[in-house]
N, C-alpha and C positions, 0 to 999 in steps of 0.2 A: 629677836633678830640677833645672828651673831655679828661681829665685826671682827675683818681680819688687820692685821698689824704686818704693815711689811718694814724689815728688819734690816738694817746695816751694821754692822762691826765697824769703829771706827779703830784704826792704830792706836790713836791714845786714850785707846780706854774706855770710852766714850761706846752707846749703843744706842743709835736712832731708828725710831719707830714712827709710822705712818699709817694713817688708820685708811684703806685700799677703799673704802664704800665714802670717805672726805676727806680728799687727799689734803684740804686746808689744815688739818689736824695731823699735825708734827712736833717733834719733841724730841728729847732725848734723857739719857740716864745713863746712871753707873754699874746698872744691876739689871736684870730683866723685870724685877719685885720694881723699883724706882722708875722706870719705863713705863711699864704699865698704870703707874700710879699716875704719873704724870700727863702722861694720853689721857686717863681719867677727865681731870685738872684741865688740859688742852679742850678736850672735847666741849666741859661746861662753860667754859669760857667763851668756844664757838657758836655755842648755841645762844649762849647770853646777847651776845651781838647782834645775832641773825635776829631773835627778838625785838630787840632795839631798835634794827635795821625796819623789821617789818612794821612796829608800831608808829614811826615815822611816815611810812608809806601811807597807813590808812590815818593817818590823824586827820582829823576834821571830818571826818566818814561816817554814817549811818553801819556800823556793822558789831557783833555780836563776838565771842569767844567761848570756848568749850573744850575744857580738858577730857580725852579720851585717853589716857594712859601713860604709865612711865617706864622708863627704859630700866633695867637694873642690871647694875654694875654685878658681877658673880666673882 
């Protein structure tokens, strides 16, 4: 899966990125190299949550878990 970065210039310098497939995932940098680093860094941190989030939900539940794959960063 690709993931697209939608892009503002800011005047001071400043370059903010948003990841257009989770718009919760937002960031910013100095560089396009530090941007994208940091969307990295955003994203696992998002998903870290949503985890957390979900394991909550099912706690005290009869259900099962099963890693089918991972995302890699290019």
């Amino acid at each position: 899966m690709e993931l697209t970065i939608i892009i503002q210039h800011g005047e001071d310098g400043w370059i903010t990125g948003q990841l257009e497939q989770i718009p919760a995932v937002i960031t910013q940098g100095r560089t396009m190299e530090e941007l994208k680093f940091m969307l990295l860094d955003a994203l696992a941190l998002y998903l870290e949550v949503q985890q957390e989030q979900t394991a909550k939900t099912y706690q005290g539940q009869d259900f099962s878990r099963e890693t089918f794959g991972q995302l890699n960063a290019a």
